[in-house]
Every structure is written in structure tokens, then in C-alpha cells.
Steps between C-alpha positions, in 0.01 A plus 500: 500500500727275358743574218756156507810522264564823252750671297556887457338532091780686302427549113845369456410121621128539418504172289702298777258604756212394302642194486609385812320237722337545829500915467232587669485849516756864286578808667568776257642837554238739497672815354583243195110464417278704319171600706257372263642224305719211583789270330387227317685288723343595806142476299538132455649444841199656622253289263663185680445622852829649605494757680714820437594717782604873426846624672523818550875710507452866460216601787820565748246469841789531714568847333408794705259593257161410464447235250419649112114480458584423146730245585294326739176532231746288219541201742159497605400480095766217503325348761131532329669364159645174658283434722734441805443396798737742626824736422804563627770805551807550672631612823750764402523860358580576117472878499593771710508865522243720355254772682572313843836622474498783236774324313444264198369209448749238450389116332756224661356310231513181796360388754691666835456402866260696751670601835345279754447779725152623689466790241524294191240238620258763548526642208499143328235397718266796358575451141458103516146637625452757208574211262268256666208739432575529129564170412228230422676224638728413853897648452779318596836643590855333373788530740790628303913426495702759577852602455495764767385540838386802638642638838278538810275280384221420814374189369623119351310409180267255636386738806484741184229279306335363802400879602396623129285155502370585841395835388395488165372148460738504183637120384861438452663352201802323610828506292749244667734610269504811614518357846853356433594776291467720843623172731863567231524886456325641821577166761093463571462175577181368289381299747458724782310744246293162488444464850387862503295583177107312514504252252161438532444842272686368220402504189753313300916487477702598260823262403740663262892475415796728562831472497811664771799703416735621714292414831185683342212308385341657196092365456524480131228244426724475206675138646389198637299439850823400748449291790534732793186669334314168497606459856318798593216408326526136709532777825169639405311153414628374835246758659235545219340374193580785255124559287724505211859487393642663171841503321613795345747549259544887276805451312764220330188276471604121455355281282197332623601214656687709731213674624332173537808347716501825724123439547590135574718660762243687667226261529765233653586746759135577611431104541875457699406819729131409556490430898378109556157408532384367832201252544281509752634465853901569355718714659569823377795546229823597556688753295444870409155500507279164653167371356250665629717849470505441140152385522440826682674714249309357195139576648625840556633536153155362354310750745746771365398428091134455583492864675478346850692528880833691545707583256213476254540655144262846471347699243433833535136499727643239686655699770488811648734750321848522677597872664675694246914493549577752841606826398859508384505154454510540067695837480768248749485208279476723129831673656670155615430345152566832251857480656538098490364519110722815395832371634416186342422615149641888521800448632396731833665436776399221732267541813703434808505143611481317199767207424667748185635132318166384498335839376782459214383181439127588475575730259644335256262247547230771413720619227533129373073416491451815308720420236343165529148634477540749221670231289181320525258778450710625235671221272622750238740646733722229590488391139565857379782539772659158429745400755540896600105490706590403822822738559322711356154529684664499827732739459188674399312382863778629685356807664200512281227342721150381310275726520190284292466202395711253293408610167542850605831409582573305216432834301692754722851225455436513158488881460792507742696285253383726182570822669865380607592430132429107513469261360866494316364310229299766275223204428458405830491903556244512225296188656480653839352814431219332308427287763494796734296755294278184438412486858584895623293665284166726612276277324599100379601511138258372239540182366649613169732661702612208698545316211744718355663514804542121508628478125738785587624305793518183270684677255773691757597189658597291166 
């Protein structure tokens, strides 16, 4: 299956994707689409031939639960209503705690890095499996960046994904981004994970921008595509011909012919890394990878997207079921990650071997994409808040960990504000709590309601 050049959709830069040359295929983040209609954007994208890919963020397969029937059910209806050839999730854990460790369940409201230890790829290996059998087209797994590391890990990343491919016929989504960002805050060099991970099971890479501060490099897909990223994407076209390559970009989006030059970018680097042809009777190439390597490598990724030889992409009949995680394995991994997640977003003390900085610096980091999140999800609060939303919503997040979703979290902040006395303002007071009984209440207010509500709000904040 070949995909060729994308973009990650976003409704912010719907027009500008639209409109730019040689796409030839969206992804879209799932949890951002409704199950039985799509964007209007993505309808006429579709009616041209584009194909839209769903992304998944919220399953949380490396969790040491198994994966939320209900969950799983929404991306396959995702799947159904694009059409897709296939979806994609991540490898990490976004919730912890719960039954497995008769403590509560705590949101990290991010994507967070799965111990690459024996336990933790068994009980990854079982729920890649469980989500196999419920969805209606092949999964593929994104490798994530990290900004910790956990001790005693058994494993390197690419031994890591070359087992869970091995065992679970799974593909592999590969971020080089994330790559570097590991290469600069965790000293994993990108091409060794290279050597080690089989490329033939890719499905496509992920190129996306970030940005370092104080020796940390934060994957923000908020800034441009540098060039140690594109050199790991040359590192991986040295030894394969990626099915498809897609840039991704979430936040600060540029104008259009930005995006376009960044695309530019990508497809020059693809033809500069491709390994040199050989006619008949040439010697083999020299470099990372020679001809018929590369040659190699691409009839294995084609045998990989058409269902066939190792590393081949599986649906749910396709192969026996794996053995259930040994015993122990979850209640070891539910324990491991309840104490990461709390002392990350609870303020708990650390688990033993962790680098304490970096923790520090995770959690503000955590602290930092909620406020991020909820001022998308909820506009009226930053505008409400004015300048006051950001000091104010983390000193909120500090030692209140999510416990929902987004919106549910836009709605406790908000009653955490009105219950300590703020706003200052009385009409920003007076806008707030409308805004919160409008979305609190037992039942959604009527529409005459709302409307007073809105000319009340008009009215307050002459």
C-alpha cells in the first residue's frame, strides 16, 4: 500500500491543506472526529481521492490495562466512516491507576513512555492483539519522544519494536522526530534504533518540528522541521523506501507557503537519501544501505502492506491469538506506572531511580499541554481570564491531577476559580459562572435559556 506525501489535517489549516500541491494523502486525529459524520474538509478531500488516515491518542496500549472496548469500538467507526486503509495509535501509556492498583485513576492528559522491560511488552503485546481483533483494518504503532527514561530498562527501542512486530504482526509508524528527540534528551543514537527496528514493517514516518531549551528537546510540532530531523529521515531512506511520509504540524501553524517549503524539504531529502540504482552487472552500492539491500527492504515493505512474509500487517483472524500477559506481569506494570503518573501530576514522591530534574521537567511539561489543551477546547476561558489564564490554571494543575477528559477539566478549573472568589472583575465573575452552569448543569439548558445567557454575557462585559 502506498500512501506518498501527507500532512496531519488540523481544522485550523483546513483551507491551506486543501490547497496545497502534490498532497496525496491527511491524517486526522481520531478523538477530534465525530463517529458518523465528517468535516467538510475532509469530505471533499475524500471526493478527490485523498486518503484520510485516523490517528488515534487516547487508547494508552502500553497501559497495564486492557484497552476500553468503547474506546477501541469509536476508532473502528472512524475507520468504517473514512474508509482507511489502516489506523494508527501510540506506543505509550496515558492513564494509570484504577482497580489494578485500588487507587485512582489518574489522566496524564499525554502521551508517556512504556518501560522497555519483559513485563511491559507482554502486556503490550496482548493488548496490540485485543485491538487487532476489534478493528476492521491493520494497526500501526507510533514510536513516541520522551523526556524520561525509565531505570532497569531490559531492552533498546528498536529490539523493543522488532519483538512486538515479531509477536503481534503489528506495523510500526515511524516518527524520526521523535527519534532525535530521544538521540538529544535520552543519548539513543537514532541510527542504531535503525539498525535494530525492521523497517520492512513500516507503515509510514512521521516528520514534525520541535524546538531545545536548556539541553531538553521539547516535540512541539508547533515549529519548523530542523535538519537533524531530516537527517534521520535520510538514515531511514538509506535502508528503506518509507510506503509513505507525512508532515505534521498541531500548533503556531504558518501560512501556507510554509507548509509547502517544509514539504519541499522532505521530498528533497527522500530523492538525496535514496541508495543509487545499479544496472545490470554493477557492483553493489556503497553507503548505509547498498542496492540490492534497499531493493531488499522495499519488497519486504510491499509484502508487509499487501498482508504478506514477515513482518506482515494482521487483522484480527490472521494469526493465532497471543498468550495472555504471565501472571503478575499487569499488577507489575499498573504498579510501576500508577507511581510514575502520580509523582508526575500529584506531586507523590518519585519511584526510586528516576533522574528527579527530568521528572520536574515532565511535569511541567504536562502541566503546560493541559493548559494548552483546555484553552482550545474551551476558548471562553482564556478570553474570560484575560492575561490571568495561564498562572492561573496551573497553579490550579499543581497537585490536582486530571481525572477525565479535557472538557471535564476545563469545567472543574473553572469551578475552582468561582469557588476561590475569582474572577476579581465582578463581570468576568458574572461571565464565568454562566459559562459554567451552561455546561455543569444535569440536563443542557434550553435554547431560550442559552440565549439569555449569551445576552447576559454581552451585556456584563460592556
Amino acid at each position: 500500500m502506498e500512501l506518498g506525501i501527507g500532512i496531519g489535517w488540523r481544522p485550523e489549516i483546513a483551507d491551506e491543506v486543501e490547497a496545497l500541491a502534490g498532497i496525496d494523502w491527511v491524517e486526522a486525529v481520531a478523538e477530534n472526529l465525530c463517529a458518523d459524520h465528517l468535516p467538510d474538509s475532509l469530505v471533499r478531500l475524500r471526493e478527490r481521492g485523498v486518503r484520510v488516515v485516523p490517528h488515534g491518542v487516547a487508547l494508552g496500549l502500553g497501559g497495564a490495562d486492557r484497552p476500553d472496548p468503547v474506546r477501541l469500538a469509536s476508532l473502528a467507526a472512524r475507520a468504517e466512516l473514512l474508509g482507511t486503509p489502516l489506523v494508527t495509535e501510540h506506543i505509550a501509556f496515558v492513564r494509570a491507576g484504577g482497580p489494578l492498583t485500588a487507587s485512582p485513576r489518574l489522566e496524564a492528559g499525554h502521551l508517556l513512555p512504556v518501560p522497555r522491560t519483559r513485563d511491559a511488552l507482554d502486556v503490550l503485546c496482548e493488548n496490540v492483539r485485543i485491538a487487532q481483533e476489534s478493528l476492521p483494518v491493520p494497526l500501526a504503532l507510533e514510536n513516541i519522544a520522551a523526556l524520561i527514561t525509565w531505570p532497569g530498562e531490559e531492552l533498546t527501542e528498536g529490539q523493543f519494536l522488532a519483538e512486538l512486530v515479531e509477536r503481534t504482526g503489528v506495523r510500526l509508524l515511524i516518527d524520526v522526530a521523535n527519534l532525535h528527540t530521544n538521540h538529544v534528551n535520552l543519548g539513543q543514537d537514532p541510527a542504531k534504533a535503525l539498525d535494530e527496528l525492521p523497517v520492512e514493517a513500516i507503515a509510514y514516518v512521521h516528520v514534525a518540528g520541535g524546538v531545545e531549551k536548556n539541553g531538553v528537546w521539547h516535540d512541539t510540532h508547533a515549529h519548523p522541521v530542523t535538519a537533524p530531523v531530516l537527517d534521520v529521515l535520510a538514515e531511514l531512506r538509506s535502508r528503506v523506501d518509507p510506503p509513505g511520509v507525512l508532515l505534521e504540524r498541531d500548533d503556531a501553524f504558518p501560512p501556507a507557503g510554509e507548509l509547502a517549503g517544509e514539504l519541499d524539504a522532505i521530498r528533497a531529502t527522500l530523492r538525496r537519501a535514496a541508495p543509487p540504482t545499479r544496472g545490470p552487472g554493477a557492483a553493489p552500492g556503497v553507503g548505509s544501505a547498498s542496492a540490492s539491500a534497499s531493493a531488499s527492504a522495499s519488497a519486504s515493505a510491499s509484502a508487509s502492506a499487501s498482508g504478506e512474509g514477515p513482518g506482515r500487517a494482521v487483522r484480527g483472524g490472521d494469526r493465532p491469538p497471543v498468550a495472555p500477559a504471565p501472571a503478575g506481569a499487569r499488577d507489575r506494570t499498573a504498579v510501576a506506572q500508577a507511581a510514575l503518573l502520580s509523582a508526575l501530576v500529584a506531586g507523590t514522591p518519585a519511584p526510586e531511580g528516576f533522574d528527579h530534574r527530568r521528572l520536574r521537567v515532565q511535569s511541567r511539561a504536562l502541566a503546560a499541554k493541559r493548559a494548552d489543551v483546555v484553552a482550545k477546547v474551551a476558548p471562553e476561558l482564556p478570553e474570560i481570564l484575560g492575561d490571568g489564564y495561564r498562572a492561573a490554571f496551573l497553579a490550579y494543575a499543581d497537585g490536582r491531577p486530571m481525572s477525565g477528559g479535557y472538557r471535564r477539566d476545563a469545567l472543574d478549573f473553572a469551578e475552582h476559580v468561582l469557588i476561590a472568589g475569582g474572577p476579581a472583575d465582578p463581570a468576568a465573575r458574572r461571565r464565568l459562572t454562566y459559562w459554567w452552569q451552561d455546561r455543569a448543569g444535569a440536563r443542557p439548558p434550553r435554547r431560550g435559556t442559552r440565549l439569555i445567557r449569551a445576552a447576559r454575557a454581552v451585556l456584563v462585559g460592556r
